[in-house]
KOLGU-4560 file (N, C-alpha, C; in nm, 3 decimals, padded with zeros to 5 digits):
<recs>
<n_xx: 00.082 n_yy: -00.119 n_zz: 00.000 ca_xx: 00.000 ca_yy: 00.000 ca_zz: 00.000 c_xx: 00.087 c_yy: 00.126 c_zz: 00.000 mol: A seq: 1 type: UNK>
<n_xx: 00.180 n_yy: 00.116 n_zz: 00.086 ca_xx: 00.279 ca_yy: 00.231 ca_zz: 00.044 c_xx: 00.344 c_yy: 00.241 c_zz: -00.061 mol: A seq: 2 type: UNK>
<n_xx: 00.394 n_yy: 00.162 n_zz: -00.122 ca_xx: 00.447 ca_yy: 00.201 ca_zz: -00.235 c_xx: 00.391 c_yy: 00.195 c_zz: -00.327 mol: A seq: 3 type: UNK>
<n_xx: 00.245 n_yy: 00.165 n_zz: -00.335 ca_xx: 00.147 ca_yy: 00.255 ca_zz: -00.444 c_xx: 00.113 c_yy: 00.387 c_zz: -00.412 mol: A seq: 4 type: UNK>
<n_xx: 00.134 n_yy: 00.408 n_zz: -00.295 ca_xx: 00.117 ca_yy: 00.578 ca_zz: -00.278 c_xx: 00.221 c_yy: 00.660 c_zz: -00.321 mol: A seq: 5 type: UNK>
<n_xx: 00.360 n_yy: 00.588 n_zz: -00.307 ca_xx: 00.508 ca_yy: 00.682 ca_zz: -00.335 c_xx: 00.476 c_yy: 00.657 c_zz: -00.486 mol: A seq: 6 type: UNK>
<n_xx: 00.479 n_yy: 00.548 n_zz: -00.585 ca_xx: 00.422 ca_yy: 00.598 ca_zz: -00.688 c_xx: 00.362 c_yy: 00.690 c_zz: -00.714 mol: A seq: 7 type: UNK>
<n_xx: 00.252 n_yy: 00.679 n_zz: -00.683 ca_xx: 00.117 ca_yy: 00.753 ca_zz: -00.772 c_xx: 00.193 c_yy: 00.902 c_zz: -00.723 mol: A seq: 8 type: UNK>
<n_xx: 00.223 n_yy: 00.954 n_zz: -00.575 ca_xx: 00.313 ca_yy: 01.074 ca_zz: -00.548 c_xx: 00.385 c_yy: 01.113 c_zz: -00.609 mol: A seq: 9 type: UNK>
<n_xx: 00.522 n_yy: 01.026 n_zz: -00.707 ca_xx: 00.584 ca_yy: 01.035 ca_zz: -00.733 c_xx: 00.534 c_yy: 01.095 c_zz: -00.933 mol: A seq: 10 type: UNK>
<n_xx: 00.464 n_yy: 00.979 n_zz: -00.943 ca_xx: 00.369 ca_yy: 01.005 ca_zz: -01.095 c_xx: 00.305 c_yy: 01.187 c_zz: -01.108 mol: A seq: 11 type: UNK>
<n_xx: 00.267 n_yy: 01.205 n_zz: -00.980 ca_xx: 00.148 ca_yy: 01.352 ca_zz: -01.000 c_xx: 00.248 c_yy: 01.459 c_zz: -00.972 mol: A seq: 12 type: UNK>
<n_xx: 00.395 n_yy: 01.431 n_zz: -00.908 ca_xx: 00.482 ca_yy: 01.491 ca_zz: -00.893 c_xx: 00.543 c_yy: 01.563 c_zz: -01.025 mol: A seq: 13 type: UNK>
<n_xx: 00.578 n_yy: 01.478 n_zz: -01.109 ca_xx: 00.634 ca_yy: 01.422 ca_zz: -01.216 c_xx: 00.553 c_yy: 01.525 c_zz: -01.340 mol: A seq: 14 type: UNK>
<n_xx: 00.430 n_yy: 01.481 n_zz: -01.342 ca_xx: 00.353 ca_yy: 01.541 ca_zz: -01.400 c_xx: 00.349 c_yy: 01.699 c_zz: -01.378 mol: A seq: 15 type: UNK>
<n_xx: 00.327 n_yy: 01.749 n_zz: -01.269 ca_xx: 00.323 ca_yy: 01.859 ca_zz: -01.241 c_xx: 00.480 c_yy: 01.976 c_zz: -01.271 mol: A seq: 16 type: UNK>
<n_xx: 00.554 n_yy: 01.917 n_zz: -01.268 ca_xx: 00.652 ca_yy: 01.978 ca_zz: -01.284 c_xx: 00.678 c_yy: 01.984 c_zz: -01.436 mol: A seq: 17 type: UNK>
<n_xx: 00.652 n_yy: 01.871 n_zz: -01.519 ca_xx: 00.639 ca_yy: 01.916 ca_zz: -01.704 c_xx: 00.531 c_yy: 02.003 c_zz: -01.746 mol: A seq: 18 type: UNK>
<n_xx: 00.400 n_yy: 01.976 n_zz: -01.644 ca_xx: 00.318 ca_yy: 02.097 ca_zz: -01.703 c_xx: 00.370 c_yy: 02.220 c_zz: -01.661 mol: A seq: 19 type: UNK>
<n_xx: 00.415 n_yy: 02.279 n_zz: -01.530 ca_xx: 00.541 ca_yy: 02.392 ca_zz: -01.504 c_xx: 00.620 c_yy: 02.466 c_zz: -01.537 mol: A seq: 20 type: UNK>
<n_xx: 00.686 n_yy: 02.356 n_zz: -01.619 ca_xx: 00.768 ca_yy: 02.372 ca_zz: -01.706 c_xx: 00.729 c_yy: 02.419 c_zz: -01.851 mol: A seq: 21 type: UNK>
<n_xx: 00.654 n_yy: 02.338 n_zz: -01.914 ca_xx: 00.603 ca_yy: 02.397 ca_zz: -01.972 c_xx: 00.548 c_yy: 02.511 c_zz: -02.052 mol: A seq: 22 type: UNK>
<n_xx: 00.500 n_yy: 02.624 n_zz: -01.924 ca_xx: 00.496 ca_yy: 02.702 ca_zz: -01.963 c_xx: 00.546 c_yy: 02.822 c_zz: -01.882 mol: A seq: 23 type: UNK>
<n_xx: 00.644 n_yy: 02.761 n_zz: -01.828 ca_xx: 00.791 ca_yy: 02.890 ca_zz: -01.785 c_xx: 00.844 c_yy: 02.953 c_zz: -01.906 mol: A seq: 24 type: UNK>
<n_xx: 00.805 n_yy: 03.080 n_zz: -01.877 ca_xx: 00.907 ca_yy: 03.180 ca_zz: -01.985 c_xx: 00.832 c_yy: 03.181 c_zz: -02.150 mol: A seq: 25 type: UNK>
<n_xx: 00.721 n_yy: 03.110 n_zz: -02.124 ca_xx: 00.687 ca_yy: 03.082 ca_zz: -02.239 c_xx: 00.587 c_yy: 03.232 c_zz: -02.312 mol: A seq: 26 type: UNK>
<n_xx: 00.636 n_yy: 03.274 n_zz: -02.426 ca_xx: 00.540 ca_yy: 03.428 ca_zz: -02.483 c_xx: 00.413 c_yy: 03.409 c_zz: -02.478 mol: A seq: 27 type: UNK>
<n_xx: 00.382 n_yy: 03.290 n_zz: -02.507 ca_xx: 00.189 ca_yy: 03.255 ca_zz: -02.524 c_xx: 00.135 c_yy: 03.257 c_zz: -02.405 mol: A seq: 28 type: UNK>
<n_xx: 00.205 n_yy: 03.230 n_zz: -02.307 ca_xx: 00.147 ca_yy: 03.210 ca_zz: -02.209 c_xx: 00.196 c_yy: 03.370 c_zz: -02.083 mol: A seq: 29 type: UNK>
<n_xx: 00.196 n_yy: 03.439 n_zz: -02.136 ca_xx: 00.227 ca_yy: 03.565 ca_zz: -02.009 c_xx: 00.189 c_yy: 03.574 c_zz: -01.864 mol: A seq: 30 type: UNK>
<n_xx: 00.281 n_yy: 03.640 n_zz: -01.794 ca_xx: 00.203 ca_yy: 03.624 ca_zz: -01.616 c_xx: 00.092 c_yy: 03.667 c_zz: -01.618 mol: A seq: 31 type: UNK>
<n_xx: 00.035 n_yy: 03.671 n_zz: -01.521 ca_xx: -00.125 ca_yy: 03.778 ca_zz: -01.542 c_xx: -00.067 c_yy: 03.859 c_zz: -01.420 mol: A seq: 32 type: UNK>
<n_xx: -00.053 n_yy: 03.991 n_zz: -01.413 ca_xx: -00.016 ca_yy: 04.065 ca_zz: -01.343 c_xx: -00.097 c_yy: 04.206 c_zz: -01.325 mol: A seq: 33 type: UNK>
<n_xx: -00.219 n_yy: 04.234 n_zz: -01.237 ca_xx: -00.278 ca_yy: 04.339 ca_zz: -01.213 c_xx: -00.292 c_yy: 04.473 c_zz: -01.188 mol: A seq: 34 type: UNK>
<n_xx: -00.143 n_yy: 04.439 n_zz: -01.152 ca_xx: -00.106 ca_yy: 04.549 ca_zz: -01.026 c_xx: -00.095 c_yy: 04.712 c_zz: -01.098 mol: A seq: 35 type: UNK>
<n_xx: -00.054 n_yy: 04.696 n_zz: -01.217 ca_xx: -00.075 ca_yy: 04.805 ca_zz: -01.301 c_xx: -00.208 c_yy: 04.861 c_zz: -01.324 mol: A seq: 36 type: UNK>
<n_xx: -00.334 n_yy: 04.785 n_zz: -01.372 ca_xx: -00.422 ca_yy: 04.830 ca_zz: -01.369 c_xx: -00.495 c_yy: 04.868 c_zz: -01.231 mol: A seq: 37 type: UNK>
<n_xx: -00.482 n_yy: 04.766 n_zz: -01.167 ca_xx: -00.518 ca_yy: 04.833 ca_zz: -00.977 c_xx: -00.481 c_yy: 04.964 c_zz: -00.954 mol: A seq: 38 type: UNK>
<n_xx: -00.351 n_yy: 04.993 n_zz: -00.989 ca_xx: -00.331 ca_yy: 05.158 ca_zz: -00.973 c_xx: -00.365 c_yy: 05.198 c_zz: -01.085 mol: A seq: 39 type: UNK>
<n_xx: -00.414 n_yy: 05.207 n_zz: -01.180 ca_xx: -00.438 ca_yy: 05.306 ca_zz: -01.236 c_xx: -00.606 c_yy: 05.309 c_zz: -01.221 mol: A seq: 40 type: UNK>
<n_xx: -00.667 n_yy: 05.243 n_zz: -01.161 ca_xx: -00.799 ca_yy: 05.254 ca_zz: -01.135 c_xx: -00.832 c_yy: 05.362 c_zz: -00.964 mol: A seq: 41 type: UNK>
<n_xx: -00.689 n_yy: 05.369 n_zz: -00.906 ca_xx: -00.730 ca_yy: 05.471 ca_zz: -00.769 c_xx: -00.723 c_yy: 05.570 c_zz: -00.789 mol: A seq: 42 type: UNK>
<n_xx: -00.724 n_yy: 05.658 n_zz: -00.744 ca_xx: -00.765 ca_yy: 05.751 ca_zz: -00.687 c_xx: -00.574 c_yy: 05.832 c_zz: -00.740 mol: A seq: 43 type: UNK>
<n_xx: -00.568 n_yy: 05.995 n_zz: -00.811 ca_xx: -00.429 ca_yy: 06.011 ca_zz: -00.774 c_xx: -00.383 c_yy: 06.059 c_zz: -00.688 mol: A seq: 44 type: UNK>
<n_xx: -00.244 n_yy: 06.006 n_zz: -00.635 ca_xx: -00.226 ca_yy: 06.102 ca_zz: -00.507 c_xx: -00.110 c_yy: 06.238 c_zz: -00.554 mol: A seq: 45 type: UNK>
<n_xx: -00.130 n_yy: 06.300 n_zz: -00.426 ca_xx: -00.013 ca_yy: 06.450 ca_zz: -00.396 c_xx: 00.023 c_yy: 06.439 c_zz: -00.302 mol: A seq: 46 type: UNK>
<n_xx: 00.113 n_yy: 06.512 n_zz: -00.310 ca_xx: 00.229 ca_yy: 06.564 ca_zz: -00.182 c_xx: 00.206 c_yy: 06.682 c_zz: -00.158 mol: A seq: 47 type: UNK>
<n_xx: 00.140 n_yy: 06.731 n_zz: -00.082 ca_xx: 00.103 ca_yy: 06.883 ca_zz: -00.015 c_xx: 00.176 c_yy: 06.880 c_zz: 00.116 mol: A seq: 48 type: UNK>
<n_xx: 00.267 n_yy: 07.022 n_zz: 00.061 ca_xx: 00.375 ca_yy: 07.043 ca_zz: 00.140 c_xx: 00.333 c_yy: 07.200 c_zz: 00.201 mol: A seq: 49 type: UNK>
<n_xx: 00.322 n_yy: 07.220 n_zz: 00.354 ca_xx: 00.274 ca_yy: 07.307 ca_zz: 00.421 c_xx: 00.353 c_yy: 07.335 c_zz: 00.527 mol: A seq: 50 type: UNK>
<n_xx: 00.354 n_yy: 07.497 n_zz: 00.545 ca_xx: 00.440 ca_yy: 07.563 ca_zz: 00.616 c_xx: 00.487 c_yy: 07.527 c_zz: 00.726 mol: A seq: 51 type: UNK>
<n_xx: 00.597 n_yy: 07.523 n_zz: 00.812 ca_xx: 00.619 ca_yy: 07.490 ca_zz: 00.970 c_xx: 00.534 c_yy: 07.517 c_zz: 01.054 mol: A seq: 52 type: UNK>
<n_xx: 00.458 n_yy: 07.485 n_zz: 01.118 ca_xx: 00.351 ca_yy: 07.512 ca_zz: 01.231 c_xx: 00.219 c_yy: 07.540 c_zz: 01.189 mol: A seq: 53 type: UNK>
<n_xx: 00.237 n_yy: 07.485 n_zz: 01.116 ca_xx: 00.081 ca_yy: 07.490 ca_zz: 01.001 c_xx: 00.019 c_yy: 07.372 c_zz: 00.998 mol: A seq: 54 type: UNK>
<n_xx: 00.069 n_yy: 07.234 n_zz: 01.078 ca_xx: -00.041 ca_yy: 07.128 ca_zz: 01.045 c_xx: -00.146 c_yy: 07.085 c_zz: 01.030 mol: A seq: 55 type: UNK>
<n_xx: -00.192 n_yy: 07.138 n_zz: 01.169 ca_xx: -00.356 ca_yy: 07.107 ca_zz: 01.239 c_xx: -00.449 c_yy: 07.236 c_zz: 01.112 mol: A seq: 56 type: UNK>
<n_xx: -00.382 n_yy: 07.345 n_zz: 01.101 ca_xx: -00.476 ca_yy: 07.441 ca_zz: 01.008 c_xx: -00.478 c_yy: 07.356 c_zz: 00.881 mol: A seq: 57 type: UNK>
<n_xx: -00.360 n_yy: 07.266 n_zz: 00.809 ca_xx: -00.315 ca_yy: 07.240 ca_zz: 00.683 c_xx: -00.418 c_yy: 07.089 c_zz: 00.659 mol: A seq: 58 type: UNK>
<n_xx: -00.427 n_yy: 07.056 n_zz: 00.779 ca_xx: -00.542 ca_yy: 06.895 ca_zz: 00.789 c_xx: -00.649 c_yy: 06.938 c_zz: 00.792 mol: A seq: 59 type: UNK>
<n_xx: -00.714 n_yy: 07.063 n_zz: 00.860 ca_xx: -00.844 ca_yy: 07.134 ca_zz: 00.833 c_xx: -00.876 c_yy: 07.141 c_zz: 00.759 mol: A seq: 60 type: UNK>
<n_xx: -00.785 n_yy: 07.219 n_zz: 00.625 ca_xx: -00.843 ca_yy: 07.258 ca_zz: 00.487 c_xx: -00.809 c_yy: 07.131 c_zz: 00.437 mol: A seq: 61 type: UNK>
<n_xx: -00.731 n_yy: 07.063 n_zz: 00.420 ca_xx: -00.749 ca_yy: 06.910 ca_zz: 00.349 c_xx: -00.896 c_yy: 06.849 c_zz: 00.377 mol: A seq: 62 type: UNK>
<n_xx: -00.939 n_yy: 06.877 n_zz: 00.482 ca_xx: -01.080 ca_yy: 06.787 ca_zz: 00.536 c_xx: -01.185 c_yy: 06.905 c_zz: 00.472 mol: A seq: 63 type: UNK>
<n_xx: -01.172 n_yy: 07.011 n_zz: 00.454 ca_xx: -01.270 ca_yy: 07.105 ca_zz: 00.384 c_xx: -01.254 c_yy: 07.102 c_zz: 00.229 mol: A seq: 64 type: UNK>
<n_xx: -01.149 n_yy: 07.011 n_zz: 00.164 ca_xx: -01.162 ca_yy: 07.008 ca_zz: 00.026 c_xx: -01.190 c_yy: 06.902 c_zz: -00.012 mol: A seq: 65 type: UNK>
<n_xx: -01.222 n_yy: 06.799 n_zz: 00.085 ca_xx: -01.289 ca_yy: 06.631 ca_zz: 00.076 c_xx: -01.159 c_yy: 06.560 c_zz: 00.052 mol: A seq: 66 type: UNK>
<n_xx: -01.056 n_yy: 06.599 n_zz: 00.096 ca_xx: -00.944 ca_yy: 06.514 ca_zz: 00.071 c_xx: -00.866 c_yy: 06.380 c_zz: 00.178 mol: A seq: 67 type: UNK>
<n_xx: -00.832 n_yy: 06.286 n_zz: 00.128 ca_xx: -00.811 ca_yy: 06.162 ca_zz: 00.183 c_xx: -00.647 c_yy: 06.210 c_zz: 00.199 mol: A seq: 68 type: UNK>
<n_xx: -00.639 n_yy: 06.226 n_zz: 00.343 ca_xx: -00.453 ca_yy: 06.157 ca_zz: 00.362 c_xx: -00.452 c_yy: 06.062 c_zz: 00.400 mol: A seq: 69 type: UNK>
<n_xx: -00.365 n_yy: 06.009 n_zz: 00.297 ca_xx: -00.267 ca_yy: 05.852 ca_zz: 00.292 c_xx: -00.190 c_yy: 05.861 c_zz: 00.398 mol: A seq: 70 type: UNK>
<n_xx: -00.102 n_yy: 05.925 n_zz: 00.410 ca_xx: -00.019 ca_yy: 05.932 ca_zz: 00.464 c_xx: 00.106 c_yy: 06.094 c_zz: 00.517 mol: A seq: 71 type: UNK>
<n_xx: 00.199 n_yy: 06.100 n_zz: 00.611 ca_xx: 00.223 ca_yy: 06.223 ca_zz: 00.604 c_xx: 00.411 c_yy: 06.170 c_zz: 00.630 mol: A seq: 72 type: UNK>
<n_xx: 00.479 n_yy: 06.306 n_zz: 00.571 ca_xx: 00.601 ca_yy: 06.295 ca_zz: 00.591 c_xx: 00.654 c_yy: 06.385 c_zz: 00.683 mol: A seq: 73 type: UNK>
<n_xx: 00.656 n_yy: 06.340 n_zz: 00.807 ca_xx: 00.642 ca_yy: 06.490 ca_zz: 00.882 c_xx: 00.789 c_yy: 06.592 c_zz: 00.914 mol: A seq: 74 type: UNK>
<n_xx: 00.885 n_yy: 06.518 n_zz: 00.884 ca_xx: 00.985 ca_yy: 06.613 ca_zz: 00.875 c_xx: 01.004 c_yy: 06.648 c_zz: 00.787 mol: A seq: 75 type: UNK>
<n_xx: 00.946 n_yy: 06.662 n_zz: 00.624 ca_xx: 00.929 ca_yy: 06.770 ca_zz: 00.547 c_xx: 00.826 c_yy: 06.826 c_zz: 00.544 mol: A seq: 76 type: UNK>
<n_xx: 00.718 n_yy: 06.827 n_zz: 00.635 ca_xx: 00.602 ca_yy: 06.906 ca_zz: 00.657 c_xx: 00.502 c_yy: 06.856 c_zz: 00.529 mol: A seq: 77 type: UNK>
<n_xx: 00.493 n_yy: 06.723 n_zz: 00.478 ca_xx: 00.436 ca_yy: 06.672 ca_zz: 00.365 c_xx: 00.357 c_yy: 06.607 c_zz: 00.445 mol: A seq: 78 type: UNK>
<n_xx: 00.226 n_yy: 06.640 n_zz: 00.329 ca_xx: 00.086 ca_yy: 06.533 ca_zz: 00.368 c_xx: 00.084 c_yy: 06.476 c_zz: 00.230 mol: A seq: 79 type: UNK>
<n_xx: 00.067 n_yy: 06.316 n_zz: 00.201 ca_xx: 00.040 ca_yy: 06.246 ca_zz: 00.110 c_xx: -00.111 c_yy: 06.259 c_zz: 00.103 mol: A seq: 80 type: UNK>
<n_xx: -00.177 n_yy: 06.298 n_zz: -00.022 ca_xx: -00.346 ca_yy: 06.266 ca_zz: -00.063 c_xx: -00.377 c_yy: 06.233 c_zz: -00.159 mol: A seq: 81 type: UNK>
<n_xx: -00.519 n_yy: 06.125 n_zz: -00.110 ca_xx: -00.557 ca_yy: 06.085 ca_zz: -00.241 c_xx: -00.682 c_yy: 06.208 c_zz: -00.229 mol: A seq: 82 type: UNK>
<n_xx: -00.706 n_yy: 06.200 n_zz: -00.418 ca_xx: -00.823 ca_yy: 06.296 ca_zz: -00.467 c_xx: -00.852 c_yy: 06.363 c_zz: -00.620 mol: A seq: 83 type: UNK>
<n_xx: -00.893 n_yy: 06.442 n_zz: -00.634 ca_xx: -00.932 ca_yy: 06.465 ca_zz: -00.768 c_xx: -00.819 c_yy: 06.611 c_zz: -00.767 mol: A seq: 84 type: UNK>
<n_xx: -00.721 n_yy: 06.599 n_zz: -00.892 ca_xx: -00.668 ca_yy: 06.718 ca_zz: -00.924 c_xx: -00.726 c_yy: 06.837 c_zz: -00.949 mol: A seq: 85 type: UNK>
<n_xx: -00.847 n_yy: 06.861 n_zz: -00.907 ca_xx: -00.914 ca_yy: 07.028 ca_zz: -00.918 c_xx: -00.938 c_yy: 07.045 c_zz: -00.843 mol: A seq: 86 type: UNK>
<n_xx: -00.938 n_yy: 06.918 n_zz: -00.710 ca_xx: -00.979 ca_yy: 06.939 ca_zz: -00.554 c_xx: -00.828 c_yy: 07.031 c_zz: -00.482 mol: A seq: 87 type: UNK>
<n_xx: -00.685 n_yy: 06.948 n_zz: -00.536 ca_xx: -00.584 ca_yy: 06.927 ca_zz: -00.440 c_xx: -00.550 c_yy: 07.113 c_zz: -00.539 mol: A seq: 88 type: UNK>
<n_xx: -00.515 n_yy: 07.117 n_zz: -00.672 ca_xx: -00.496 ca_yy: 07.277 ca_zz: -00.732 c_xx: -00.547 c_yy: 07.415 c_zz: -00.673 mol: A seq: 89 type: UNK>
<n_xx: -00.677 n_yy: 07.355 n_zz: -00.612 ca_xx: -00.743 ca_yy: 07.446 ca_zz: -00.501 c_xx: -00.672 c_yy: 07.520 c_zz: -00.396 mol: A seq: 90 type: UNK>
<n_xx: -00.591 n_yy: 07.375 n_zz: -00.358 ca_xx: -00.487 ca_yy: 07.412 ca_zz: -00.216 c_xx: -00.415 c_yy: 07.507 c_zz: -00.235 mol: A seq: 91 type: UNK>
<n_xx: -00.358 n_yy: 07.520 n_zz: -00.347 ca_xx: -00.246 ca_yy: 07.645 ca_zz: -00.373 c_xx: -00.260 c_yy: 07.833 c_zz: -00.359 mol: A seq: 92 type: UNK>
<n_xx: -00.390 n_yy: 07.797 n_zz: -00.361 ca_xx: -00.456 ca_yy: 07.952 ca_zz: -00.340 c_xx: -00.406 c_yy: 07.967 c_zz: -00.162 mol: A seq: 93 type: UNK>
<n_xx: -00.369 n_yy: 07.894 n_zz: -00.060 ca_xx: -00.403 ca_yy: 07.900 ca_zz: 00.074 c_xx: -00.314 c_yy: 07.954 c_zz: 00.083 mol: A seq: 94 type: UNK>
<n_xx: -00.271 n_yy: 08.040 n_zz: 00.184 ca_xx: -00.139 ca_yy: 08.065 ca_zz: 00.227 c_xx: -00.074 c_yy: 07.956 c_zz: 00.320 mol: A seq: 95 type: UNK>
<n_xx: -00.147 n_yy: 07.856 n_zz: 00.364 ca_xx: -00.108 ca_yy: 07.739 ca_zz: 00.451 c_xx: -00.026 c_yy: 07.653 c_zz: 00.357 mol: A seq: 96 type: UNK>
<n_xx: -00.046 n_yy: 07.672 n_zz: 00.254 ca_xx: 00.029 ca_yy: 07.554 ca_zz: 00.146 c_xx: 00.145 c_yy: 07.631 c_zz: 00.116 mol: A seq: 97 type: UNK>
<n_xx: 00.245 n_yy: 07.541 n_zz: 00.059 ca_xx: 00.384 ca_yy: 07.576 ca_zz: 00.009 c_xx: 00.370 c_yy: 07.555 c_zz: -00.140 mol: A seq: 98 type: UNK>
<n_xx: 00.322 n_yy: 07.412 n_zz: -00.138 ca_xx: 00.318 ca_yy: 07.376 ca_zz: -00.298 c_xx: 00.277 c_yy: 07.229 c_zz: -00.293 mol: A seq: 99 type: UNK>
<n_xx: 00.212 n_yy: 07.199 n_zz: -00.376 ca_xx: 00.118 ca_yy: 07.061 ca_zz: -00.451 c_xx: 00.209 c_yy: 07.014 c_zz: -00.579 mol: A seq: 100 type: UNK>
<n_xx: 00.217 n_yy: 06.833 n_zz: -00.535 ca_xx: 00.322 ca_yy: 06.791 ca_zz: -00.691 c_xx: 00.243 c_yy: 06.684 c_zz: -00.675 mol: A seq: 101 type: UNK>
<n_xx: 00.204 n_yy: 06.576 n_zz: -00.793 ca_xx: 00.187 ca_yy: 06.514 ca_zz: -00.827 c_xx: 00.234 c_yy: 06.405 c_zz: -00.761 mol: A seq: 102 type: UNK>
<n_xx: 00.242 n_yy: 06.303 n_zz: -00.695 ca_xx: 00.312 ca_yy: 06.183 ca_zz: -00.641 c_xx: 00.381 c_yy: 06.118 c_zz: -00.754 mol: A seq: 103 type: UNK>
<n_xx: 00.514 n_yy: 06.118 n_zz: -00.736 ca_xx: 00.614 ca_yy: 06.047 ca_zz: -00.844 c_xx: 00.536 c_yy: 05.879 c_zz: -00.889 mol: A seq: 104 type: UNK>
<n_xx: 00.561 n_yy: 05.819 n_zz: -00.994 ca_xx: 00.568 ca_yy: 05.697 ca_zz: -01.040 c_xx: 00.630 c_yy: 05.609 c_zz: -00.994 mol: A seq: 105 type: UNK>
<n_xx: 00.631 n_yy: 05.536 n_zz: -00.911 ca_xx: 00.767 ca_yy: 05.472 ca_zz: -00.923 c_xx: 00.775 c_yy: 05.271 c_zz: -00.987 mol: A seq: 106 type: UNK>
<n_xx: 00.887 n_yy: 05.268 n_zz: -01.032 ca_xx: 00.857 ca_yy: 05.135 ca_zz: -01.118 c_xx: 00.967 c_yy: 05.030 c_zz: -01.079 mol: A seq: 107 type: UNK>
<n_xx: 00.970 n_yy: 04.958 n_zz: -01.098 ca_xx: 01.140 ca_yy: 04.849 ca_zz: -01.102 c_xx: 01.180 c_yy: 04.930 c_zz: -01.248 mol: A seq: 108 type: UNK>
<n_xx: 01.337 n_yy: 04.904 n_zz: -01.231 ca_xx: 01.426 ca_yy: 04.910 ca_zz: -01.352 c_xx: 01.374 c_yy: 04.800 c_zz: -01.454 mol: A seq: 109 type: UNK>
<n_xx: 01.392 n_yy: 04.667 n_zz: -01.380 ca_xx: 01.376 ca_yy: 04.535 ca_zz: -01.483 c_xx: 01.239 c_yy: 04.511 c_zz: -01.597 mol: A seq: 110 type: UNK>
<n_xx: 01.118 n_yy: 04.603 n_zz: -01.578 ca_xx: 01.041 ca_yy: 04.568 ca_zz: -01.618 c_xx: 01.011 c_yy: 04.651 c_zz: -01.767 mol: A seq: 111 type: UNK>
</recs>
């Protein structure tokens, strides 16, 4: 009984690794990889960069222009947001803001 099991293990083993193989590296068969379209379906973000001692006023008006922070960089006085670019262009009129950029791309070299 065991060594119809190390067979048949050994058989589906066997098998599995030529279908694997198969189609490693192969053009017809490409990865399926999402992750590109996932981001390009969110939301874009900015870097709104606001004066020294300006936070709590600079998160106010972020919350009065319907804006989502991601995240913040706080020793360059940067708030990461997601939102609509006619929401975040708004910001620049404030005197609380320094300046609004686009959140860089970032990619691997290899791809």
């Amino acid at each position: 009984m065991k060594k119809q099991t190390y067979i048949c293990l050994a058989i589906v083993g066997a098998l599995g690794a030529a279908v694997m193989s198969s189609h490693a590296d192969n053009s017809a068969f490409p990865p399926i990889d999402e992750r590109e379209q996932a981001a390009a379906d969110q939301m874009p973000r900015f870097f709104v960069k606001y004066f020294p001692g300006k936070e709590q006023q600079a998160l106010s008006l972020l919350r009065s222009h319907q804006l989502e922070v991601v995240d913040s960089l706080e020793g360059q006085q940067v708030f990461i947001v997601s939102g609509l670019k006619e929401q975040v262009e708004k910001l620049t009129q404030s005197e609380l803001i320094d300046y609004v950029e686009p959140e860089p791309a970032r990619r691997l070299l290899s791809q």
